[in-house]
Every structure is written in structure tokens, then in C-alpha cells.
N, C-alpha and C positions, 0 to 999 in steps of 0.2 A: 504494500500500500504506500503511494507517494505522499509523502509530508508538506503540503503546501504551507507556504507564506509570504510576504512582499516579493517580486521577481527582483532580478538582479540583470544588470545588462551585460554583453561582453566586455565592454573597457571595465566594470567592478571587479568583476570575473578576475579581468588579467591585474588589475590591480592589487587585489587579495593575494594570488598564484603567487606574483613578481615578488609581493614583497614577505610570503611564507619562505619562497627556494631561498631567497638570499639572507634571511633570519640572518642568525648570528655568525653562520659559516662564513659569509664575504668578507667578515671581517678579520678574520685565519685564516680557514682552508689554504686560499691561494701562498699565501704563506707557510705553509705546512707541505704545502706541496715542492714548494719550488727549494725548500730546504734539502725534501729527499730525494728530487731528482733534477733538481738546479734546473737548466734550460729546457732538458727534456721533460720536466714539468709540463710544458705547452703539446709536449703527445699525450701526456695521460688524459689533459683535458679536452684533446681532440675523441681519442678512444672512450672518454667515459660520453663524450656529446654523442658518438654514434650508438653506446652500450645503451644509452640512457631509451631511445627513441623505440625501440619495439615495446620496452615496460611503459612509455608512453602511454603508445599506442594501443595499448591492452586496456588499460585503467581508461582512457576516451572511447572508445567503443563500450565497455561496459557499461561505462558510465554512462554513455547514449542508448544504447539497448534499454539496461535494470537502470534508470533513474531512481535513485532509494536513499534515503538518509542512511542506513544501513550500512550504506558503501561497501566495501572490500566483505568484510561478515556479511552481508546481504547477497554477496556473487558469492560468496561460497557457501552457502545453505544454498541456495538457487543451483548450483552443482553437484553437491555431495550430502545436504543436510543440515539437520537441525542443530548435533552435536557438533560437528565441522565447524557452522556460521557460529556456533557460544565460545569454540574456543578463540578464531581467531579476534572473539569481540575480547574478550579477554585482554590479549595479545596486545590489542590498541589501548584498553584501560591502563595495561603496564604501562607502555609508550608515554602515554602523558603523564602518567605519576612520574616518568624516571626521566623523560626527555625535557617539561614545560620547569622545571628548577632551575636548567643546565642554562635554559633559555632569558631565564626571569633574573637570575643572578648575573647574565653577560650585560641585561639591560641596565642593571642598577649602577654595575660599575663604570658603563659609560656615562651616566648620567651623575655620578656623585663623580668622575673625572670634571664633567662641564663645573658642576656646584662650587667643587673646589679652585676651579681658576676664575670664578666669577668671585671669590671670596665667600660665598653663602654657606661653607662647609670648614675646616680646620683641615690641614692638612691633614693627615696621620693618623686621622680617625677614621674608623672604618663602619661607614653608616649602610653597608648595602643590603643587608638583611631588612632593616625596616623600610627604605626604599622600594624593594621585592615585592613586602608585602603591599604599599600603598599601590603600589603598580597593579595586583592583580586586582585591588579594590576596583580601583579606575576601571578597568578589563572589564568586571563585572559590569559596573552600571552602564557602560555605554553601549555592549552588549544586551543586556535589558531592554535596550530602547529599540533593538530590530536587530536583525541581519543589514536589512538595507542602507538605516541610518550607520552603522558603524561601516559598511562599504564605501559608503560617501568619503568619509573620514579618511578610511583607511586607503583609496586612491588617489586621496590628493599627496599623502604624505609616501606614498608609492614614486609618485611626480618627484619631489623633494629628491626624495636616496638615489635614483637612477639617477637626475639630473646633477646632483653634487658627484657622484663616484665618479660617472661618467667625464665630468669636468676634469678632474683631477686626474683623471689616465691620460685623457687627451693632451692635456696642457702639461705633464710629465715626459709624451711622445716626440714634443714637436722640436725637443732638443736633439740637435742631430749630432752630438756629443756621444752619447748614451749608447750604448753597446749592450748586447747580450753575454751572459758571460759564458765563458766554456768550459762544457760541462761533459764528461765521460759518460758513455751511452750504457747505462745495463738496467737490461730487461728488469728485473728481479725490485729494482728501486721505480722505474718507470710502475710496475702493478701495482708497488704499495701507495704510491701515492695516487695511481686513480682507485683504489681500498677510499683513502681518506677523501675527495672529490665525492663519494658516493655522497656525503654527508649531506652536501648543497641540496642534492638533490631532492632529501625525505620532508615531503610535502604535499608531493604530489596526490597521496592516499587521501588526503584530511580535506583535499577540494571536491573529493566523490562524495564526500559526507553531503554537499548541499546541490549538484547535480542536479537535482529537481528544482531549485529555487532560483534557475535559467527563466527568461520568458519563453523560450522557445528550446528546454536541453538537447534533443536530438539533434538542433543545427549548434548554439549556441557553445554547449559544455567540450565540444571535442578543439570550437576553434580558439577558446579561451586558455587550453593545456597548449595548444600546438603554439600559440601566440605569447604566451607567457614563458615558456621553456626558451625561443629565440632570443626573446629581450634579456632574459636571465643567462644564456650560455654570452651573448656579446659583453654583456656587465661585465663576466667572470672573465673571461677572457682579456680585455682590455686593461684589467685590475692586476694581473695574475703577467702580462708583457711589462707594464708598468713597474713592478716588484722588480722585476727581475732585472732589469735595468738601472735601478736605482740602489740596490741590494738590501732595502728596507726588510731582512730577514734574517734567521740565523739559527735563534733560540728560543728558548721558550717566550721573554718575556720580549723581543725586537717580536715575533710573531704576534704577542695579543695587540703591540701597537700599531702593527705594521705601515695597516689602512690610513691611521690615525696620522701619523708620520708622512704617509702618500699625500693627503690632504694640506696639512699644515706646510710642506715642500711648496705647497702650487699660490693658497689662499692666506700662510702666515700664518701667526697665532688665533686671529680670527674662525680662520680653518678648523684648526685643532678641535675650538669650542665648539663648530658648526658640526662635523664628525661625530662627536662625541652623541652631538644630540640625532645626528642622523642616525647614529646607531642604537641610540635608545630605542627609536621611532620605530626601526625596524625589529629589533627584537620582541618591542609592542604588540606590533601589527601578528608576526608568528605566535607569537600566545593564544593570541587573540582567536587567531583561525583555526589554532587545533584545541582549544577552547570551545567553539562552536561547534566543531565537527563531531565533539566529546558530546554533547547533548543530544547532538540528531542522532548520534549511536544510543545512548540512553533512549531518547525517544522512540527507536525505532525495536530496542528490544522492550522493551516496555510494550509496546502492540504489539510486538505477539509472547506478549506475557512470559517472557524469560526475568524480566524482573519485578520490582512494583508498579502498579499503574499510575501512579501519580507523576512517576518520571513524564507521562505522555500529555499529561496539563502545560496549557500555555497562556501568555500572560496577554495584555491587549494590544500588545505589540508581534504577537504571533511568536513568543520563545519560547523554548521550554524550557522556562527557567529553575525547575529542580536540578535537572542535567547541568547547566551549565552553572550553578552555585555549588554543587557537587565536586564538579572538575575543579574550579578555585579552591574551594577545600581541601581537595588533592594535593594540587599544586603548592598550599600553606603547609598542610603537615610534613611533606616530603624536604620543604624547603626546611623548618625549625629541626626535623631528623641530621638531614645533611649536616646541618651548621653544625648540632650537638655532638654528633659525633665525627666531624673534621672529614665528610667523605669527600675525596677531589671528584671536581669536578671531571675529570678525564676517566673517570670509573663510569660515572651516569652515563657521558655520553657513549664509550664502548656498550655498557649493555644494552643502552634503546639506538644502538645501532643494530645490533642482532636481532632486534625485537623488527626494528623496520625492515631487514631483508628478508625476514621470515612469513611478513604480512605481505610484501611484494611479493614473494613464492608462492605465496597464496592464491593471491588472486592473477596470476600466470596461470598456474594450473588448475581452477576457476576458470580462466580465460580459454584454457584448451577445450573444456566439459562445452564449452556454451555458446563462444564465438563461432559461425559460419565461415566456411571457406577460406580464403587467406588470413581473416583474420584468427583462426586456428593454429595457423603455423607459425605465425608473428608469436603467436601467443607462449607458443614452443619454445621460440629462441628466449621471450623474455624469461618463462621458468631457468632454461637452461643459465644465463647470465648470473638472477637471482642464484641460483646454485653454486657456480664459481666464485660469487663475491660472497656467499655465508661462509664457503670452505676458507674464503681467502683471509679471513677472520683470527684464524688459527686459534688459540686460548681463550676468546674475548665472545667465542659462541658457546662458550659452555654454559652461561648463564640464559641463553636463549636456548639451549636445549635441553636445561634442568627445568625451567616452568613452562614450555611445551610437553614433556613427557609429567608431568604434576595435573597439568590441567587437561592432558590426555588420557591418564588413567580413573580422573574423576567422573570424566565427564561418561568415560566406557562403563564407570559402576552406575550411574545414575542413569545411563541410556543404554543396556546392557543390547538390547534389538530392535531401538525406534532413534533411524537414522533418517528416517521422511523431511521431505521438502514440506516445509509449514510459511505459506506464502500471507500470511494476513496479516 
């Protein structure tokens, strides 16, 4: 059953998409990358722009086909069942528990960076916990107010981040000083770091959550991914020649500024500030949208009663606002856990990295059960891909294959022989 409420046009569409893929990644990745394969960096990002387009293309056809808030869990019950679609729901509840902190904490500290050069902050003190949490407050209410209204919002400030990065590579390039550096060719570093490139990518799941909430999804939702992934591969791209050039990388901590550093090179101190808030902005914006996406999964299992029903009540703005006060909950206790017990953040993200390649395998092979004709076999290579990059994981999957085989052996005691397609 499709989850109506306010439509969405394609420019909010790609507004939302652009500014979930480049979240917090754009502001490392590219720098993490070109650490580990220096120049040849700009193959892995060539190989992962090709690797990326059949898992694309899989999740736009579904999404066109099963419009469902349900997303990815909704293609796989609609392929294999009831049990199938509860674990991978699961699977995304983890995701946002262990990914939206990793998210919410990159935001604070770009933003208690700006505080601090404005003087509105003390140096040395470290406020970005309670930051975090007023951030997700914010999240909540503007959310509250619609999907549509926070679309608005959330493409203008889309506008902003593409047009500041964008400035700042260009205006980096046009120095014809600036050389590429050379960089010894092996295979083995070129794959890890399109490993780590995957990263930009996980997003793309969390725009199927609202698929339905297109004017028109069959035309509208495939050209909003197709159209969003180009803007965002040029971003990266551009950002990622730029680095490399300038050698704004290295270690850990030239990486977290890298961006920050690209910027204030072109625009001055000025810059610095302007960066700092653009990347709040954007880490904003990805909360925000696998926040939403987080409720239309509640809402949708909620109709068909996998969980309480009240998840499926909406407010007069068309939300379902149990679901997505739920996910901030989430998002709050995961974040005071973390803090209490000092986990790095390089833990979160390795795990709800294995959590996102396991959901993309999902719905590939999903995509083989259901997709027609070519898109069958696209669907193939996307499982295939997904497969390579969980094995490419090495250590960092075992935590994604200890709570798949947990909520696999539950879900077989409670469903011991009703493995049925339950479409309502």
C-alpha cells in the first residue's frame, strides 16, 4: 500500500539525493582516498562511478515499479517474504542507530569550529555533544512540518554546498602551477580506497523510503537518482583533482580539515567560516533524510502490522510523527552511549558500512526475483558488486554478519513455515 502525502518535484528530489550522497563523506572521503592511492585515487573514483550505476539502476527501477515507503524491506518481502522484508527492516533500524551519530557529531564539530572563530565559543572547550543534540531537536521540528516544507529548505541549502565546493575546486584548478603528484600504480591500494569511496555513496537506499511522494514516481523517482548521482560524482570528482594538487592530505587530522583548508586557500578566512557552516548544513540535511526515511519504514511496517499501529498515525502535516521522534530518540541515546563510553567514531562508521552493503545485496537480489528483462541482469551484476565490496571488508563484516545470522535465527523460530508475500 502506497503512503501518500504532499508530492515532491524532481529539483527537491535531486536536492535531498545531492545533499544525503555528499553528507559528511565530501568532507574526507576524497581525502582518504587520495592518501591511499595518491593520484591513482582518481581511478578508484572513476571504477566506483561505473561500480556505483547498475546498484543505481536497480534501486530506480524498483523504486519505479514497488513505489512503497517500505523501500528496500518492501522489495524484499515482495520477493522472498514476510521474514526476508523484517529482517532487512531491521538491518536499516541498525543503520540509523549506528550511522545518524557518526553523522550528527561531524555536524557539531563543524559548527562549534565556525562558533569558535566567531568568538561565540572558548577555544578548548569541547561543546559538540550538546550541539548534536540541539541539532537533532531542530531535525525534529522542521520535519514535523512536512516532507515538502523541509524539501524547500533543504534545496536551497543543496544550492549553497554544491555552489561553495564547486567554487573552490574550480578556483584551486585555474593555477596552472599545480601539478598532480606521482604516484606508484598498485592494484591492491587503488581497491581499498574505492572500499572507502563506497561511503559517499550510502544514500541512495533512504530516497526509496519516499518514492511514492514523486508527483509522478514512475517518471519522476528514476530521473531524480540518475540526476543526483551526476551532480554528486562531478562534486567528488572536482574536490578529490583539487586535493591532490594542493596536497591538503596526509593524516588523520590534514584529512578531517582537508575541505576546510580547500576553501579557506581560495575565499580566506572568511572561507574557513563559510565551510565550516556549509558542512554543518550538509550533514543537517543527511540526518534529516535518513530520519524521514526511518519513519516511512516504521510506517510502513506498522500497516502490515509487524509493529504497533500507532507508528502509522500522522500528524496534519501528513508525518508520521511516532516514527520519526522515535529515530531522534535513537539517534540521542546512541549519541550519550558513544560519548560515555569513548567509542571512535571510525568503529560506527565501519559497522553501518557493512550494515549498508548488506541492504544493497538485498535489494540486488530482490532486484533479480522481480525486475523484467535487462533489468534482471543489471540486477545481477549489482548483487555481484555488492558481494565483492562486503568480502572487501575483510574484519569490519563480522559485525554485519553476527546481527544478520541473530536476527536470522529469530526471525526462523518465530516464522518457522510462513515465509508469504503479505502485501497490505
Amino acid at each position: 500500500m502506497a503512503l501518500h502525502t504532499h508530492k515532491l518535484s524532481v529539483l527537491q528530489g535531486v536536492g535531498l539525493l545531492v545533499s544525503a550522497l555528499l553528507g559528511s563523506g565530501v568532507f574526507i572521503i576524497p581525502a582518504i582516498a587520495a592518501q591511499v592511492a595518491g593520484s591513482w585515487s582518481l581511478l578508484a573514483w572513476t571504477l566506483m562511478g561505473v561500480l556505483i550505476v547498475p546498484i543505481v539502476f536497480t534501486f530506480a527501477q524498483l523504486g519505479k515499479i514497488y513505489p512503497h515507503a517500505g523501500g528496500t524491506a518492501y522489495y524484499v518481502q515482495q520477493a522472498f517474504g514476510e521474514r526476508s522484508g523484517r529482517l532487512v527492516s531491521w538491518l536499516f533500524i541498525w543503520v540509523v542507530a549506528l550511522g545518524s551519530p557518526v553523522i550528527a557529531m561531524t555536524a557539531a564539530n563543524f559548527l562549534q569550529n565556525a562558533l569558535i572563530e566567531w568568538q561565540l565559543l572558548a577555544m578548548g572547550a569541547d561543546h559538540r555533544l550538546f550541539i548534536a543534540i540541539t541539532m537533532l531537536l531542530l531535525v525534529l521540528i522542521i520535519n514535523l512540518l512536512g516532507l515538502k516544507t523541509a524539501a524547500v529548505i533543504q534545496s536551497a541549502l543543496s544550492a549553497l554546498i554544491v555552489g561553495t565546493l564547486l567554487f573552490a575546486s574550480i578556483d584551486t584548478q585555474l593555477d596552472p602551477s599545480l601539478v598532480l603528484p606521482i604516484t606508484e600504480f598498485h592494484f591492491d591500494k587503488v581497491a581499498l580506497a574505492a572500499t572507502f569511496i563506497l561511503w559517499c555513496f550510502l544514500g541512495i537506499e533512504a530516497i526509496t523510503h519516499i518514492a511514492d511522494d514523486f508527483e509522478q514516481p514512475q517518471r519522476d523517482f528514476p530521473l531524480t537518482i540518475f540526476i543526483g548521482i551526476t551532480i554528486t560524482l562531478v562534486v567528488y570528482g572536482l574536490i578529490s583533482l583539487s586535493l591532490l594538487k594542493t596536497g591538503f592530505y596526509g593524516d588523520q587530522e590534514r584529512n578531517l580539515n582537508s575541505v576546510v583548508h580547500l576553501v579557506e586557500s581560495s575565499l580566506g578566512r572568511k572561507g574557513y567560516v563559510l565551510v565550516n557552516l556549509v558542512g554543518f548544513c550538509t550533514c543537517f540535511i543527511s540526518v534529516s533524510l535518513y530520519f524521514v526515511g526511518f519513519s516511512r519504514l516504521l510506517q510502513s511496517m506498522g500497516n502490515q502490522q509487524q509493529i504497533h499501529l500507532n507508528f502509522t498515525r500522522l500528524n496534519q502535516h501528513h508525518v508520521a510523527y511516532l516514527g520519526l521522534s522515535f529515530a531522534v530518540m535513537l539517534c540521542f541515546v546512541m549519541l550519550l552511549i558513544s560519548n560515555f563510553i569513548d567509542l571512535p567514531i571510525d568503529n560506527l562508521i565501519a559497522y553501518a558500512n557493512g550494515l549498508f552493503i548488506l541492504i544493497y545485496l538485498a535489494a540486488g537480489i530482490a532486484g533479480i526475483q522481480l525486475l523484467p528483462g535487462k533489468g534482471r541482469w543489471i540486477a545481477v551484476i549489482a548483487s555481484a558488486t555488492c558481494l565483492l565490496l562486503f568480502l572487501s571488508l575483510g574484519k569490519e563484516m563480522l559485525f554485519a554478519l553476527l546481527l544478520i545470522t541473530i536476527l536470522g535465527g529469530y526471525y526462523a523460530v518465530i516464522y518457522p513455515s510462513n515465509n508469504r508475500i503479505k502485501t497490505s
